[in-house]
N, C-alpha and C positions, 0 to 999 in steps of 0.2 A: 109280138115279142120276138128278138132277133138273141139268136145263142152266139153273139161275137163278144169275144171278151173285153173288149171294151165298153158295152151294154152292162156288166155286171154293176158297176160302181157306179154311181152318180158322181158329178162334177163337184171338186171342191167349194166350197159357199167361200164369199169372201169377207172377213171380219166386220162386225158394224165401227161405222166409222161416220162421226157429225163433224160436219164440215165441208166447203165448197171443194178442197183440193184433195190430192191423192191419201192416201191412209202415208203415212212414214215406218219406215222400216224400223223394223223392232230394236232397241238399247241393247247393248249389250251389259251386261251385270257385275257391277266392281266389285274387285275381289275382296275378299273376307277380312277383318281386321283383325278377329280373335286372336292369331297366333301372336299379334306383337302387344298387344295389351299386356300382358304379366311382363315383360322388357319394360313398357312405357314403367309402369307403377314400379317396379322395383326400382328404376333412375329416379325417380320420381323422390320415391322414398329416402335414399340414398343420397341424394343431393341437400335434400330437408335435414337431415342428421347431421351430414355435414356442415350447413350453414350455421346450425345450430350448437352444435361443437367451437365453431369457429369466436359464434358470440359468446362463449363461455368461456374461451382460453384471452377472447379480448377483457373481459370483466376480471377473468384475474389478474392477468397482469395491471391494469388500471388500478387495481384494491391493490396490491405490491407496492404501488408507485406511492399512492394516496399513504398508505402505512408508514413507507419511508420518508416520505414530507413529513408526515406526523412525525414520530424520531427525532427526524432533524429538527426541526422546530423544538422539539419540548427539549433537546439536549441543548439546545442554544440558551433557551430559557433555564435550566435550570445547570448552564455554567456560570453565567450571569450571574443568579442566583447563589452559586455558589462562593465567587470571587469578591463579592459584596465581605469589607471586614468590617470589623468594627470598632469606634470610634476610638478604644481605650489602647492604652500601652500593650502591645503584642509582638513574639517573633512571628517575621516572615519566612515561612518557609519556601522553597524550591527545588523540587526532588530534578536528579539526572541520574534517568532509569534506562537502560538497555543500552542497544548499539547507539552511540555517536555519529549520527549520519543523516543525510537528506532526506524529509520523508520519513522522520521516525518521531517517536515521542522528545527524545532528546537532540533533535535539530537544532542549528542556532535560530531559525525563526521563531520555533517554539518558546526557548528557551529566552530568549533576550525580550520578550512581549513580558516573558511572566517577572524578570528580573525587573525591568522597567516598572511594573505596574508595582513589585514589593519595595523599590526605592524611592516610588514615589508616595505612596501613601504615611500621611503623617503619624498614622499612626504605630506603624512598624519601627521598633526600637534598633535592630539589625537583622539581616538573611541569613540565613542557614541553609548551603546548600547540601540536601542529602543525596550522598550518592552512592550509587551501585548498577556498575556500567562496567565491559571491559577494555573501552576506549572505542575507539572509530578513526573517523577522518581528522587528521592535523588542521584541512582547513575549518569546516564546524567549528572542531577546539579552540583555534583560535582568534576565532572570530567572537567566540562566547569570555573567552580570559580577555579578550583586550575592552570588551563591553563592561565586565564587570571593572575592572580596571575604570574605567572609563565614568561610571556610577559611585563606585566609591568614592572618587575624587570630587565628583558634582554634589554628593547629599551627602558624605561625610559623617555615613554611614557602616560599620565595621561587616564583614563578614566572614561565616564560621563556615565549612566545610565537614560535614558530618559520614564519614563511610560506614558504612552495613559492610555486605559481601567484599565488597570487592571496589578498586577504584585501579586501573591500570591502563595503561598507557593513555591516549589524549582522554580517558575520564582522570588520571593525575593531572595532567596540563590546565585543566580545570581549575582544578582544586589547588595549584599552584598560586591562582590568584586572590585563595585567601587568605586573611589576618591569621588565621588559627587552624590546623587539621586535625579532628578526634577522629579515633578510631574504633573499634574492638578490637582485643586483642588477638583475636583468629581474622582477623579483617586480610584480603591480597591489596596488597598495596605495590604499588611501584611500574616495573616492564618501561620503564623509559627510555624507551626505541622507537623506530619504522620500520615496514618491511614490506615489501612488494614479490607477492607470488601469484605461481602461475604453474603451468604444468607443458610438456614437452610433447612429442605423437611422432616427432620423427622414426625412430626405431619401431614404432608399430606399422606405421606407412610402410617401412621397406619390408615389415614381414609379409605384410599385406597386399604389396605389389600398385599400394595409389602412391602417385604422381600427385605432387603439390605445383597448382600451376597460380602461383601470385605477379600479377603485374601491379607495378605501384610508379609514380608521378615523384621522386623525391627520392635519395639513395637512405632515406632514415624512414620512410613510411612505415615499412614492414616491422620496423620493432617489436624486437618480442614476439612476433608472430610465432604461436605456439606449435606450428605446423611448417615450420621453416627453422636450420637449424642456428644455432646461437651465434651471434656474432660477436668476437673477445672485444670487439670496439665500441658497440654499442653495451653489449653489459656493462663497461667500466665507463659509458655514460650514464648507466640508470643508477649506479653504484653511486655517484659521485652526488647526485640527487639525491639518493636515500642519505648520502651523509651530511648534505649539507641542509634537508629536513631537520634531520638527526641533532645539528649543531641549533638548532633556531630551538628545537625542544628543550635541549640544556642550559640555553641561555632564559630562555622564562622558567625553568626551574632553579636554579642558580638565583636569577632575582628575584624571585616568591620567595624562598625559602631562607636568602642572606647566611647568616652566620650558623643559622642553627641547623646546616645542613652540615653533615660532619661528610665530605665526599671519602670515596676510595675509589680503587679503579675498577669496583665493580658496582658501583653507583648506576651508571649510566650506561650499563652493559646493555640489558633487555632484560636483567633478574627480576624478579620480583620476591616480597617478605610478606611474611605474617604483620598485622599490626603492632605485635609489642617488639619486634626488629626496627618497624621501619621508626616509631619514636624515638628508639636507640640512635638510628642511623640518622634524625633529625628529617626524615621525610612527612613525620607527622608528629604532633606536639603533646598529646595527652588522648589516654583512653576515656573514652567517653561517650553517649548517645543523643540523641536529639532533646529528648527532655530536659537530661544533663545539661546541657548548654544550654538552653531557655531556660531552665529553673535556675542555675546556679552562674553562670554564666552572662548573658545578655538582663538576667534579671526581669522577665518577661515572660511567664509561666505560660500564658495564651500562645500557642501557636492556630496561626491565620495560614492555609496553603495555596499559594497563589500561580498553582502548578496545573498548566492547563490538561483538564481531563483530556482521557481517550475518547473522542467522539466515536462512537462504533456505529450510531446511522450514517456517519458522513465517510468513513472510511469505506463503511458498504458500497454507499452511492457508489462512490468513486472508483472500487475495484469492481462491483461485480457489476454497475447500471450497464456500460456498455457489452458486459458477455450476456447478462440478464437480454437487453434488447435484440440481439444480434438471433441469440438462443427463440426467443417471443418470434420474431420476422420469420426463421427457417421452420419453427414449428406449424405457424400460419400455413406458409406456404404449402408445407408438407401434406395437410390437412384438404387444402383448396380444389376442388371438384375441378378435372381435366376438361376444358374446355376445347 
């Protein structure tokens, strides 16, 4: 036995190992996964919810749209249904309700489909248009006066003009083109004028220190430019317009109304009267109502209305589909897992 320190230890053994070639060096140990596992599952989960979200704001909006078909469909069918008259002696009615203007219930589009269909139906004895409107566009107006003009003379058919509220300016122009005006006698009758307004910003620009910088192609483009100040040339251009509007309104009230208009010079100011004035003044003929003249009157106690409803699925569509889709797209998006 030998006391050198190297004698102490025996020699390493070398690991068992099956096989012709040398043993291979040890692997080294991939590191741990645990720490990103709750990461993985929470994206995980998170992205599921959100898909899931996604296909719940697409099924609503799809049941919106589906609803709004329905709507429309059933209000199509049941104007149809409604403008169906029937076969015996009846007055035709035709209301002109609100603003006078494109786009509105008392548009001339509107308006001349539903006169056409009460002029032609045989069975309507004469029209009755009831109105209560505060007038609108001259062009609408009269494009609707020279239509009904235009019907009376083809079917030879009378019609009556019936006011509630109110009938002033192009909703008189209208009504010009009846046979007969009844009124009530609190009825606004008259305003047979034009007018064009508008509002001015120059004196707030200069308190405010903005610069109005307009370049225009034409020395009349700018007109009226509300933000530019007036010009005494062009005003006494737009002026001369408003009156020679002005002159074409008096000349269809003048011939609507013939003899039994008693004028003064403040006829065709812009005033307007109560209904027992304006009979006085021959702007309307007799107090009366819609029944009144169908009963006692055209002799035709039925009234048929052939006044096209307010579609409210189709107005919907049409105002809100495109803010509805725009609103559906940005909420999608918003929703959409960052990729």
């Amino acid at each position: 036995m030998s006391n050198s320190p190297n004698d102490e230890l025996p020699p390493p053994m070398p690991e068992p190992y099956m096989g012709g070639e040398a043993a291979p060096a040890a692997k080294p140990q991939a590191p741990a996964m645990n720490a990103y596992e709750p990461l993985l599952a929470q994206f995980a989960r998170e992205y599921l919810l959100d898909k899931r979200s996604e296909r719940r704001w697409r099924l609503f909006f799809r049941l919106i749209w589906l609803a709004l078909l329905g709507l429309i469909a059933w209000s199509f069918y049941s104007q149809r249904h409604h403008m169906q008259s029937p076969n015996t002696p009846h007055t035709a009615l035709v209301e002109v309700r609100g603003e006078i203007a494109a786009d509105t219930e008392a548009s001339a589009e509107l308006l001349l489909s539903a006169l056409k269909s009460a002029f032609e139906d045989s069975g309507s004895q004469a029209v009755v248009l009831r109105i209560n409107s505060p007038g609108g566009s001259p062009v609408q107006a009269g494009i609707v006066y020279d239509e009904i003009k235009r019907l009376k003379l083809k079917h030879g058919k009378k019609v009556y003009a019936v006011v509630e509220e109110m009938c002033a300016s192009g909703a008189y122009y209208i009504a010009a083109a009846a046979d007969e005006i009844y009124v009530d006698k609190a009825s606004v009758v008259g305003s047979i004028g034009v007018l064009m307004d508008g509002f001015g910003f120059t004196g707030l620009m200069n308190k405010l220190g903005v610069e109005r910088r307009l370049m225009t192609a034409g020395d009349n483009k700018g007109m009226l430019d509300p933000f530019s100040p007036v010009s005494p040339r062009q005003q006494a251009y737009a002026q001369a317009m408003l009156d020679q509007i002005h002159q074409q309104f008096i000349a269809v009230v003048r011939e609507g109304r013939g003899k039994r208009l008693k004028e003064t010079p403040e006829t065709f100011s812009g005033l307007f009267w109560n209904g027992e004035q304006a009979v006085k003044m021959g702007l309307a003929d007799h107090l009366g109502n819609l029944d009144f003249v169908a009963r006692e009157v055209v002799k035709a106690e039925e009234v048929v209305d052939y006044t096209p409803r307010d579609n409210v699925a189709e107005r919907l569509a049409k105002r809100f589909g495109a803010s509805m889709g725009e609103g559906a797209v940005k909420t999608l998006r918003g929703m959409a897992p960052i990729r």
